[in-house]
N, C-alpha and C positions, 0 to 999 in steps of 0.2 A: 569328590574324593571321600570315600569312606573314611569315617570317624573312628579314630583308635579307640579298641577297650585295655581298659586301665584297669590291673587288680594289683593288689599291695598283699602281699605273705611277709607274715611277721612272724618269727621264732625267739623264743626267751632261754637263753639255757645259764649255766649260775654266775659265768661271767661277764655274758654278753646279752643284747639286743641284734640280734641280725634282720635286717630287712632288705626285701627285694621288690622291685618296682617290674612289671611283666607288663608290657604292650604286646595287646595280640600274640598274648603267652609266650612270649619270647622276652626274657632277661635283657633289662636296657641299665638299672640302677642297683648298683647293691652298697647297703650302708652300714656299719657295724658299729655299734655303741655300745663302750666297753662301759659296766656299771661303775669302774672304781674311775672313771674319765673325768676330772673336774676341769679343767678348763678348756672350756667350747666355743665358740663363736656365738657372741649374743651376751656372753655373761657377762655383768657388768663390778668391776671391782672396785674398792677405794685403795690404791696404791700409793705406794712413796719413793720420789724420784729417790732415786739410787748415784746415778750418776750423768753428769753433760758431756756431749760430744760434740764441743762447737764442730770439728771438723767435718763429720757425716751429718749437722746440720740437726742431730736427734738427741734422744737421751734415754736410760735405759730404765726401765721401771720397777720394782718390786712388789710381787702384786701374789706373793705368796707360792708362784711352781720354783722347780728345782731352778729354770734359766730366767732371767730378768726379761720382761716384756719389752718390747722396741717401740718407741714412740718417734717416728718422724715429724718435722715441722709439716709435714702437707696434710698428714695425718691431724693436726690440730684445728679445730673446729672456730669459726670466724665470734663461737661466744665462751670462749674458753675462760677469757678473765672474770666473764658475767658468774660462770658456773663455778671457776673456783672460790668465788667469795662466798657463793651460796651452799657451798659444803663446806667452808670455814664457819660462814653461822649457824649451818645446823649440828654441824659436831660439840660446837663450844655450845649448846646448849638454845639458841633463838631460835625465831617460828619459823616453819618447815613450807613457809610461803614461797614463790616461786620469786613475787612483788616484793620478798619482805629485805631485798636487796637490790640498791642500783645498779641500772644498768652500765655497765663498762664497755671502753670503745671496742670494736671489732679488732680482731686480727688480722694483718695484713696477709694477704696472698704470700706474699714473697717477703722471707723477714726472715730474723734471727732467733733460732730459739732459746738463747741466755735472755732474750729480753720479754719471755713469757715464765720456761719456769725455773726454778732454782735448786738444789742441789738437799735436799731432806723433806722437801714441800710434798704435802699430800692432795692426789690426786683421785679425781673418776675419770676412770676410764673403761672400756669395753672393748672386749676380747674381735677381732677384723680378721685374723688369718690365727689356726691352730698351730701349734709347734711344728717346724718341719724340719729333720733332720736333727742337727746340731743346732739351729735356731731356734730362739723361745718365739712366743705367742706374739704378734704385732697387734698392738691397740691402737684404740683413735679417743680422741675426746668428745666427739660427735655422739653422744649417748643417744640410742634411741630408741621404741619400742615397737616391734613389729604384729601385729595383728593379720587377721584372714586380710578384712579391707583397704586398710591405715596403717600405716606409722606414725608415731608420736615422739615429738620433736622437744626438746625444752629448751626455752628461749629461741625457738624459730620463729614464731611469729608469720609466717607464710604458708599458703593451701598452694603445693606441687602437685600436679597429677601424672598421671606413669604415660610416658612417649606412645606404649603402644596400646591406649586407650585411644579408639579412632573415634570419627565424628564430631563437627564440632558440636551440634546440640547435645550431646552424650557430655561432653567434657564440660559443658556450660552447666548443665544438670547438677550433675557432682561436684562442680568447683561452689557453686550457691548452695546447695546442702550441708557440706565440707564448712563453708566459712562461716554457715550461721550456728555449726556444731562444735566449732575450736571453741578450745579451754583457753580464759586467757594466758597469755605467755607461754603458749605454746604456738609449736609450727605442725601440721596436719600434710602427710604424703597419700594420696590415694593413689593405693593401688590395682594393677591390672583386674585383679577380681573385683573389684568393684564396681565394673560395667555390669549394669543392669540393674544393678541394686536400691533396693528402698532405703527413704531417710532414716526409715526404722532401724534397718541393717547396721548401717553406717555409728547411728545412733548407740547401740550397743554395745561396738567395735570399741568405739572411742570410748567409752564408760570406763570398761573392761581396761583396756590397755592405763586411765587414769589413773584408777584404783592400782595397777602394776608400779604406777610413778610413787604414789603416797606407799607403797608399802614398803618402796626403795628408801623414804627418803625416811620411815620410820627405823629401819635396821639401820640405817646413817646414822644416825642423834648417838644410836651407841657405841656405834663398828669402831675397829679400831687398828689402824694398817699395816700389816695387806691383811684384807679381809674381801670377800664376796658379800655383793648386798644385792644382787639379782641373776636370778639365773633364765636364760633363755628355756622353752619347753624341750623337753627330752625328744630326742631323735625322732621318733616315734609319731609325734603331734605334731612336731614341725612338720613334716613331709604332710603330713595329711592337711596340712593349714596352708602350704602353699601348694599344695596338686590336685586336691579337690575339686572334680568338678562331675558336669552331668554324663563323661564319658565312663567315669571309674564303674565297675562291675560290682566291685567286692574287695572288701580286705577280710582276710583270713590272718586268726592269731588264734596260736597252739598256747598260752597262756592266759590265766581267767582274769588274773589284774589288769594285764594290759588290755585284754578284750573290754571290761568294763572302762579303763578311762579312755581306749578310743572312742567309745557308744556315747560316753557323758560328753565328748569334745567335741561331737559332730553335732551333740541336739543343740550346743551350746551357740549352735547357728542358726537363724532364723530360718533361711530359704533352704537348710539341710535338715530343720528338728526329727521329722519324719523317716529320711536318710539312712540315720543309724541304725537301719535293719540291712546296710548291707555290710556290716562289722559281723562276722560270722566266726564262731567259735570252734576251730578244731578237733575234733575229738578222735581222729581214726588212730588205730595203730602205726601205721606207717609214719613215720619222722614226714613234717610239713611240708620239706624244702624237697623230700625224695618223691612227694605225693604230686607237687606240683610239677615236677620236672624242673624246680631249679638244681639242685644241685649237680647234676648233669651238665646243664649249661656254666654251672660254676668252674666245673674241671677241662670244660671245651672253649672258655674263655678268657683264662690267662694263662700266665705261661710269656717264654719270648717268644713263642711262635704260633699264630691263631692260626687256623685252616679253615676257608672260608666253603670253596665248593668248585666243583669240578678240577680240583687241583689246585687254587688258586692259595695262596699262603701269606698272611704279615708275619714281619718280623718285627718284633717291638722293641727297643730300645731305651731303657726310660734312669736318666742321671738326673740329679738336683736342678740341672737349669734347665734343662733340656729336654724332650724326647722324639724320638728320630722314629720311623716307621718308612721300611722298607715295603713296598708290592711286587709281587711275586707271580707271574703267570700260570707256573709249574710246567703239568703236560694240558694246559687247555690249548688247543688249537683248534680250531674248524677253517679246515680244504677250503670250503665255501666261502670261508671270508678272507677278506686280504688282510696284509698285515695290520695296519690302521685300524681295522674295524675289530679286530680282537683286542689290539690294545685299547680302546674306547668303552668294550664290554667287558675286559676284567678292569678296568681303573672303576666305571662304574661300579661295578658289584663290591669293590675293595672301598670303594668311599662308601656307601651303608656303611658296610662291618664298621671302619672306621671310626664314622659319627656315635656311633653304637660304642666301639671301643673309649673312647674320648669321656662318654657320660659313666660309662660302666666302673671304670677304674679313678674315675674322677682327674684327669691326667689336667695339670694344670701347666703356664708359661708357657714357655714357645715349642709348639708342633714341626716339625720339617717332617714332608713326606713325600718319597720320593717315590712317583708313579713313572707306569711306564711310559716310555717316548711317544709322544705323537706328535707328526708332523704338520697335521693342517690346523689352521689358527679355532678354525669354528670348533671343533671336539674340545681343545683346551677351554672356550668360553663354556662351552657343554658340561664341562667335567667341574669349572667352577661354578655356576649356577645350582648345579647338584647339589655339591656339598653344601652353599650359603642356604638353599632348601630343606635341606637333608639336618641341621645344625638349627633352624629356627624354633623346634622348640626345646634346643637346650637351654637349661632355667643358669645358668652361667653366662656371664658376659666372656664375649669372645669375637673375633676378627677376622676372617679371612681373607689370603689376599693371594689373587690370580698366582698362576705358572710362572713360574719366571722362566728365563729362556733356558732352563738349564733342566727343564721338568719337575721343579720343586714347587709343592704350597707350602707357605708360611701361615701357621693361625694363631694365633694368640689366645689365649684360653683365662678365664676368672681362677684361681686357685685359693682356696682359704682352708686346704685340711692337706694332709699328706695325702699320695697316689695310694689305692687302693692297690697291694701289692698280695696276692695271695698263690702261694707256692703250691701248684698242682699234683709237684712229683713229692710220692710219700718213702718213707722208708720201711721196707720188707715189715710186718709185723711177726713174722715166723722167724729172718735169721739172722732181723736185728742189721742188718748191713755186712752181716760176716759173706753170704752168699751160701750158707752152707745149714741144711736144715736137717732134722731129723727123718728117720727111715719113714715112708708115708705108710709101710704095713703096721710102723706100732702106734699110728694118730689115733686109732677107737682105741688101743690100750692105754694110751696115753691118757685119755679122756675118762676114760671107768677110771680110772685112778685118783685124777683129782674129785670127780664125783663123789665117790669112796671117803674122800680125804674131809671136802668139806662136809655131809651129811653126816658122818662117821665119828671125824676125831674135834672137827670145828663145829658141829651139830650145828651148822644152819635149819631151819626150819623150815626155809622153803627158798629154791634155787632156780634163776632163770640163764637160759644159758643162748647167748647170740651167737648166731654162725650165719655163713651163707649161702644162699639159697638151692645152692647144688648139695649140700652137706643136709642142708634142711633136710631137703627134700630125701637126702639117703636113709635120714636118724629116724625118720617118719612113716616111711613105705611099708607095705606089707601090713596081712594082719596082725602077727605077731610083731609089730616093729622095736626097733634099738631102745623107741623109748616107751613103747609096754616094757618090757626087760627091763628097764630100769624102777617102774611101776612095782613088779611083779618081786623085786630084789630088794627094794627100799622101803615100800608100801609108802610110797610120796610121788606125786606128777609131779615130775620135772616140766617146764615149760620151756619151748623153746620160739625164740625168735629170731626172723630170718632179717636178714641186714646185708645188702648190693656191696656196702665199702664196707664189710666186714672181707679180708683175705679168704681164698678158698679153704688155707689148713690152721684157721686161726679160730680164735673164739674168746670168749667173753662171758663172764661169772657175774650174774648180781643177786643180791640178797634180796627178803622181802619186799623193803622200801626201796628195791631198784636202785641203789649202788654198788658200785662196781666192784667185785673182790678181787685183786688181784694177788696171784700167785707163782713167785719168780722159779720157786725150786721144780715146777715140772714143764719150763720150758725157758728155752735160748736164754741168756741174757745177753745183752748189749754189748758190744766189743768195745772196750773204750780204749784199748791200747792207742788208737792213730788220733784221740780227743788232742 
């Protein structure tokens, strides 16, 4: 089996981080990290219990967002009372040792949580699942820190290794490595990257993520609750700390800071230093996402209705517990096949898209999907081995579980952020939702005018004007073209840029430093009567 390429396109624009993850140029992942985003998965806080809920068995935490954090008792970590003394003595002022407090009994499995924490007690905890919905952030007290190779553990005291590290002299390797390089009082997880790797590697790993604990436990001594005293790496680094490997091609980023701290993050790996020549810096005119052909794929892949090929169509369905996914035949048929064997080749083809839908949108909790009927038992084992195939290298824990008799898979899916919900259909930019637009004979009069307006009365000094690529191409043709005449009128080159999601009778005004002018008085405004 040919070995996927992996390239990562990264775009910066002033509110966001968008990222996309492309297997064999085809859109699998897209992530979006909003800059004003503070509570993320990883972050680690000192909170203050807020309130007990003997009845749900939890309690609710204050940890600085608008809704209190959810802390269940299963969510609590078996050294919780070790670590809450040890951030009572480093706040009140003693040494920021790990030893420099006894150890306290374990928490039981199965227990009450009045008889861990109390009702104004300050806690760490770290962010497990991002706000969803009307829900806030669910924390655990399991603090931990994730590295390329390790996780670091305080008060573990144990070297885990990740299940799908095979061999045993491989695991015997790393577990010996592993336990002669724990800190004491701590517990050491190695992970899947870690096969292969030198002690040096490992070495380093663990240094690194150390240094992450003492600078936690340095912003403790002062913090004061709710406060943040560690933050997981930006969207950004994470993805490349857990995807990294010898299949990725290239990351491209249209932005120079983030291009330089992907370069500094990769050398910052041993068996990668060399690597960070395939962090490649964008420079073309064209927007990144339209260069690469994602955005294309972004408009052809959500929506509630995906259209896969030869007719064949999902229908997505996606509520807070739930998401439902219909399969669709359309008009595929082929004469040549019986029935059976057409429902067997579109359910296949509909499980790809699927697996691919599932990662794209990030779709978390329980899947139902209801594929087409088929009657013989061996297609249904067929149709699930696919999918459990098809799903092994999602980086989410997840569950699949046969047909039942009724034609349904159930899967269960990891969720720790909301679905990735991006609305395809846009609203007119010419008539505003009214349906109703100006005469198309006075759009070039329309256009000298505002021209006119801003060189003229708003003395811009220099004006770039977006349209698209059929308009482009009109304002341009000829030798005398619309924009010689404007040359020739103004004694100033206007510059134009062509833009695919710019409307064909629309356009777009920006000033020197390429912000947007916008001017309501020579086109449509918005109907707001039906707001």
């Amino acid at each position: 089996m040919a070995e996927v390429t992996k390239e990562l396109i990264i775009t910066a624009k002033p509110t966001e981080v968008q990222i996309a993850l492309l297997e064999d140029k085809k859109l699998v992942e897209l992530h979006q990290e909003k800059l004003s985003e503070q509570f993320c998965v990883g972050n680690v806080y000192l909170g203050k219990v807020r309130k007990i809920m003997p009845g749900l068995n939890a309690a609710f935490v204050n940890i600085g967002s608008d809704k209190d954090a959810f802390l269940h008792y299963l969510d609590i970590c078996p050294d919780t009372l070790t670590l809450n003394e040890f951030v009572k003595n480093v706040t009140s002022g003693g040494k920021r040792s790990l030893s420099a407090v006894t150890r306290q009994p374990a928490i039981e499995k199965v227990g009450n949580i009045t008889n861990v924490l109390t009702t104004g007690q300050t806690i760490l905890v770290q962010i497990a699942k991002e706000s969803i919905s009307t829900k806030g952030p669910r924390v655990t007290t399991g603090v931990s820190f994730a590295g390329r190779y390790c996780v670091l553990v305080p008060y573990g005291d144990k070297v885990l290794l990740s299940q799908k590290i095979k061999g045993s002299a491989e695991r015997k390797r790393l577990r010996q490595i592993a336990t002669g390089l724990k800190p004491k009082n701590f517990g050491i997880i190695v992970r899947t990257f870690a096969q292969g790797c030198s002690a040096e590697e490992l070495q380093i790993d663990i240094e690194q993520l150390t240094n992450n604990w003492r600078a936690l436990t340095d912003r403790l001594a002062t913090a004061q609750a709710p406060s943040k005293v560690a933050s997981e790496l930006d969207r950004t680094s994470a993805l490349i700390r857990d995807l990294l490997n010898d299949s990725f091609h290239a990351i491209y980023v249209d932005d120079k800071d983030l291009y330089n701290e992907a370069k500094n993050y990769i050398k910052s790996f041993v068996n990668h230093g060399n690597d960070s020549d395939i962090v490649k810096f964008y420079k073309e005119k064209t927007p990144i996402f339209e260069h690469f052909n994602v955005a294309k794929q972004i408009k052809s892949s959500f929506g509630k209705i995906v259209t896969i090929k030869n007719g064949i169509y999902l229908v997505i369905e996606q509520t807070e517990a739930m998401c439902v996914i219909d399969v669709n035949s359309g008009n595929r048929v082929k004469s040549s096949n019986s029935q059976e064997e057409n429902a067997l080749q579109v359910n296949m083809a509909s499980a790809a898209e699927i697996a691919r839908q599932m990662r794209l949108r990030d779709i978390g909790g329980i899947i139902v999907i209801d594929f087409i009927d088929m009657g013989l038992a061996a297609n249904r084992t067929t149709l699930y081995k696919q999918m459990q195939e098809l799903m092994a290298s999602d980086r989410a824990r997840h569950t699949v579980l046969p047909l039942s008799k009724f034609g349904l898979m159930q899967i269960t899916r990891q969720r720790i952020r909301p679905v990735t919900n991006i609305d395809i259909l846009e609203q007119c930019p010419v008539c505003y939702g009214t349906g109703k637009i100006k005469p198309a004979i006075l759009f070039e009069e329309n256009l000298d005018n505002m021209i006119d307006f801003l060189l003229q009365k708003q003395v811009e000094t220099q004006i770039t004007i977006e349209v698209h690529p059929i308009l482009y191409a009109y304002l341009t043709k000829g030798l005398i073209s619309k924009q010689v005449k404007w040359f020739m009128k103004y004694k100033k080159w206007i510059r134009l840029k062509q833009n695919n999601d710019v409307h064909l009778l629309h356009y777009k005004f920006y000033n020197k430093d390429m912000e947007e002018i916008v001017i309501w008085d020579n086109q449509p405004k918005p109907n707001k009567t039906n707001n």
